[in-house]
C-alpha positions in Angstrom: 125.4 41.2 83.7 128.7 39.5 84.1 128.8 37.4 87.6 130.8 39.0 90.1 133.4 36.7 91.9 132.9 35.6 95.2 134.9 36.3 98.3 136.7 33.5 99.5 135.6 32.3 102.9 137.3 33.7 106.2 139.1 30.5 108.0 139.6 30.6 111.5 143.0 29.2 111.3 143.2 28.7 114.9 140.8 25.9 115.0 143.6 23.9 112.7 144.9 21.9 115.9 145.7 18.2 116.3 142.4 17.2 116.0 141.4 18.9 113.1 144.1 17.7 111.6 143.4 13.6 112.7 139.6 14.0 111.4 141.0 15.3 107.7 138.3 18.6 108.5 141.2 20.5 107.1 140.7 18.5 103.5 137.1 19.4 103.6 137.4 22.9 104.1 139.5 23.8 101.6 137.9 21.7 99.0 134.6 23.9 99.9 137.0 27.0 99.4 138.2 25.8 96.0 134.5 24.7 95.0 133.3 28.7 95.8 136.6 30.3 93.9 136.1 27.9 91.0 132.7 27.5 90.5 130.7 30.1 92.7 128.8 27.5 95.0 125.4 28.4 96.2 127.0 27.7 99.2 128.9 30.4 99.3 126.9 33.1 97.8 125.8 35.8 99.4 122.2 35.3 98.8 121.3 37.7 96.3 121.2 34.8 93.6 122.3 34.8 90.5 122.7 38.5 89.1 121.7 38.0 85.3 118.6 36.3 86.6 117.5 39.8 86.5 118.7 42.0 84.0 115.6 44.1 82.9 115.7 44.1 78.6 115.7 47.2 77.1 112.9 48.1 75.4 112.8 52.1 75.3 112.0 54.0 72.2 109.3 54.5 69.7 106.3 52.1 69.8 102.0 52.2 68.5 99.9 49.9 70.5 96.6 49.1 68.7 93.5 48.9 70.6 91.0 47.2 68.7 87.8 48.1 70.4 85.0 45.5 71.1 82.3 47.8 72.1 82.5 50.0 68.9 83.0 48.1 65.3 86.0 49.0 63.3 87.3 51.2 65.5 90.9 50.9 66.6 93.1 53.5 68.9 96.7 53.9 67.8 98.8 54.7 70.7 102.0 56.6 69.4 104.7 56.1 72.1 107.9 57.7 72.5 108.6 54.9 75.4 110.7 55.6 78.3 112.5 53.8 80.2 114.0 54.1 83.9 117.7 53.2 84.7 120.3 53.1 87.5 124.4 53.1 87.4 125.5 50.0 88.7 128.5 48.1 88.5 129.8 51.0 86.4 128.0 50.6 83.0 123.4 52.0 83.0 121.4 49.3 83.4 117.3 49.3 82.7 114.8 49.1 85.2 111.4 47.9 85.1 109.6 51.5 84.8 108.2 52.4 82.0 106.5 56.0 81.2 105.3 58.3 78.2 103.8 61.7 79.0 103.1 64.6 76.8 102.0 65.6 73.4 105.6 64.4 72.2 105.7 60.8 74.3 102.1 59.4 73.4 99.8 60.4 70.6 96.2 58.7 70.2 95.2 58.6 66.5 91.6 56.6 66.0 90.8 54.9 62.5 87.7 53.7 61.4 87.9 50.3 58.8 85.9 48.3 56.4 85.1 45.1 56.7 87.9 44.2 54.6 90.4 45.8 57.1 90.7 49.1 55.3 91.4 52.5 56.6 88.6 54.5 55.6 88.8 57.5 58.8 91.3 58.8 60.6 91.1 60.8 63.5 93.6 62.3 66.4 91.7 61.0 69.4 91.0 57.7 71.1 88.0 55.7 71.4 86.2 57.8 73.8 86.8 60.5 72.1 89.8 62.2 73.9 92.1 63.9 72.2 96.0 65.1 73.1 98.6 62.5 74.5 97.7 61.4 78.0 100.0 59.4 80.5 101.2 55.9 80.1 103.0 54.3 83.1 104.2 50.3 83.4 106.4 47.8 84.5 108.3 45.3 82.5 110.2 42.1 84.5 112.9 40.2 83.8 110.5 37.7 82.5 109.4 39.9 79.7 106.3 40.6 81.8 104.5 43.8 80.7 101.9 46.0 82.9 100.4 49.2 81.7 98.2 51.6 82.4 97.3 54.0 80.5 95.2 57.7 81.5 94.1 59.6 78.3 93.8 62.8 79.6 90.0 62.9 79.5 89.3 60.7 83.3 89.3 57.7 81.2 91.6 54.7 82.7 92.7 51.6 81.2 94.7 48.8 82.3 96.3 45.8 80.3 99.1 42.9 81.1 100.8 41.1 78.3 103.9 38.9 77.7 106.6 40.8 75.8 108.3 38.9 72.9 111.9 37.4 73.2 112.6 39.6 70.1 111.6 42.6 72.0 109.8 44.2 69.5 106.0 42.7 69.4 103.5 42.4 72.4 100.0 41.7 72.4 96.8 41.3 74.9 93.5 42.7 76.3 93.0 45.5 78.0 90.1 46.6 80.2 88.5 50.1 81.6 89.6 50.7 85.3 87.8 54.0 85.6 85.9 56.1 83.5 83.8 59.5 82.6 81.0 58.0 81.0 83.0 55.8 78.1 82.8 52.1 78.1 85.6 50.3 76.2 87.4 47.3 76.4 89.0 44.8 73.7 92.3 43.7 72.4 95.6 45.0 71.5 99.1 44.9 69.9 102.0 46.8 70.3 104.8 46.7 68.0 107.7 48.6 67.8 108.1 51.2 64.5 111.1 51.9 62.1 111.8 55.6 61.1 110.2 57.5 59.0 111.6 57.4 55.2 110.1 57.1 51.4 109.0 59.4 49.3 105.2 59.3 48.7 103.0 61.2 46.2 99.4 61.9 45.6 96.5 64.9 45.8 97.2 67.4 48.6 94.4 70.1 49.9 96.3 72.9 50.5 95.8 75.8 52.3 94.3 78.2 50.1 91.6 75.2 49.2 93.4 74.1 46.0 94.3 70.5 45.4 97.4 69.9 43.5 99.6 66.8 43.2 101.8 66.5 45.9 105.3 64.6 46.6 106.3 64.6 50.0 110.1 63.2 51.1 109.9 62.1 54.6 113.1 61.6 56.6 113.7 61.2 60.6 117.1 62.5 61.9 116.6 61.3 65.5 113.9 59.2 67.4 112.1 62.8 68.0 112.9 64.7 64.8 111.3 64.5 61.5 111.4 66.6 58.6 108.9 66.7 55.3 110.2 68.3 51.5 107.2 68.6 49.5 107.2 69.5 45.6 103.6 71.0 44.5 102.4 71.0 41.5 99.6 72.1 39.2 97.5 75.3 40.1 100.5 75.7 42.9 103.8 74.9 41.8 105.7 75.2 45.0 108.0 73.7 47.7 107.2 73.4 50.9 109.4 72.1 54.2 107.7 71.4 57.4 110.0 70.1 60.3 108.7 69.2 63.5 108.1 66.1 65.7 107.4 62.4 65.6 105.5 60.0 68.2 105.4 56.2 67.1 103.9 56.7 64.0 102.1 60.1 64.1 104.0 63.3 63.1 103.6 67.0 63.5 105.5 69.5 61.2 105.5 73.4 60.7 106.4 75.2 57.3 105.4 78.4 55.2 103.3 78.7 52.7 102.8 81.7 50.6 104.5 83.9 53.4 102.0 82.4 55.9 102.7 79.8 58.3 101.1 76.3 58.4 100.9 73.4 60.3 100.2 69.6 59.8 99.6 66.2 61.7 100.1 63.2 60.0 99.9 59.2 60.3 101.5 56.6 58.6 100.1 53.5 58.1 100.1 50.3 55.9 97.3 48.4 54.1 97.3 45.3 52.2 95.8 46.1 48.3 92.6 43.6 47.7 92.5 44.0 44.6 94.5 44.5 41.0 97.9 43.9 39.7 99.3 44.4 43.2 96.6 42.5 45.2 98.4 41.0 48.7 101.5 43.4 48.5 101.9 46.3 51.3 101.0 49.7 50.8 102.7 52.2 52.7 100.4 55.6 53.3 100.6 58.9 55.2 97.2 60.7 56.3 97.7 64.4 56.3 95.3 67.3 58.2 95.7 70.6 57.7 96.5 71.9 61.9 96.7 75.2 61.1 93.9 75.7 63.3 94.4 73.3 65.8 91.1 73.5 67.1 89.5 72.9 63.5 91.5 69.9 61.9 90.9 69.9 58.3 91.7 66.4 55.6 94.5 67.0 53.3 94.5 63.9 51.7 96.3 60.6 51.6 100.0 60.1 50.2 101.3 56.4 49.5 104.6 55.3 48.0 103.9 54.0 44.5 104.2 50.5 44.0 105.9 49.7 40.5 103.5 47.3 38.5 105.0 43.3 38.4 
């Protein structure tokens, strides 16, 4: 925030009489009047300090927090945030606050994954660690010292709390966070919240469809805003067939709508990355999406995994 100039002083001119004038005061109080037009004095300030001393960084938008859980093995909770972020008009120009919030199916997504001891994916689920599915409420506070405070509710009477440092980059945070209140879970452990690019790539692989064939599958992912996402698939095999699904995107996790064979289906889906342990492409990045058939979306059904090839050295 630009610093805002300072009023100069109001002089009582009257008290400029002949003894002001023998003791030099008058020299002194217009130096202190230069000092607070030139250089803002302390002096003369009004006491609110210095203004960009707290500017609130802007840190809205799409984020996953990963809670690593110490009570259950392997188990992490993916929070999917569409982050929001409170603001005021000041000084004519929107400036962030410190208030943070996600609420809704569309602002915070839990999606739980089970891993190998090597770090592997080898489960995915849409629900938390204590079992919760649907999107909850996350509230916070962020200061102009990059100091985070969240809590987050998961819909279930499950509380948690964490406080972290926020990165000067913006974009990484990491911490602990504790139970506050509960239904019968216990959970606690550690976390790390980053913030996630778009959705993009092209990724292939075998897809369960609907009718309970499994064909191969390419799917063409592409985000239009930080909400919208939309999925070209090209099936082939026992089903050659397109398919388009458009729909939403949380963080990472993504829900789209389509047709297939004149009925209409639906799908959630994850992305994720892994690093390969083994073969040709051993320590490069893998980039995945986890699909389950939502048609039903009491009864969530694997499709399968799709991963962007990765040409051979």
């Amino acid at each position: 925030m630009p610093r805002q100039p300072l009023p100069p002083p109001i002089l009582d001119l009257a008290m400029q009489d002949d003894d002001l004038m023998r003791n030099g005061s008058t020299k002194a109080v217009w130096a202190l009047l230069l000092g607070c037009l030139l250089a803002a004095w302390p002096a003369c300030s009004s006491g609110k300090g210095d203004p960009s001393a707290a500017v609130i960084p802007k840190i809205s938008g799409s984020w996953e927090l990963v809670a690593t859980s110490s009570q259950v093995p392997g188990f992490q909770t993916g929070l999917e945030i569409n982050l929001q972020q409170g603001q005021i008009f000041a000084d004519g120009n929107f400036q962030e606050t410190g208030q943070l919030s996600a609420a809704g199916m569309q602002q915070v997504v839990a999606v739980g994954t089970q891993l190998d001891p090597a770090g592997n994916i080898t489960s995915v689920s849409f629900s938390g660690a204590c079992g919760t599915a649907g999107g909850g409420a996350l509230n916070g506070t962020l200061d102009a010292n990059y100091n985070v405070k969240l809590s987050y509710n998961d819909g279930g009477g499950n509380v948690f709390s964490a406080a972290t440092l926020l990165s000067s980059d913006l974009k990484t945070m990491a911490g602990t966070y504790t139970l506050q209140s509960t239904s019968g879970c216990t959970d606690s452990g550690t976390f790390t919240g980053t913030q996630v690019s778009k959705l993009s790539g092209t990724y292939t692989g075998q897809l369960i469809l609907p009718d309970g064939t499994t064909d191969n599958a390419s799917a063409t992912l592409s985000e239009s805003s930080a909400t919208k996402f939309s999925a070209n698939l090209i099936i082939s095999g026992t089903d050659n067939t397109s398919l388009t699904l458009s729909g939403v995107v949380t963080g990472n996790a993504f829900s789209g709508q389509g047709t297939f064979q004149s009925s209409s289906v639906a799908y959630y889906g994850y992305f994720y990355q892994t690093i390969i342990e083994s073969g040709i492409n051993q320590g490069l990045t893998q980039s995945s999406i986890y699909l389950v058939d939502a048609s039903d979306p009491n009864i969530l059904v694997p499709a399968g995994t799709l991963t962007i090839p990765i040409p051979p050295p």
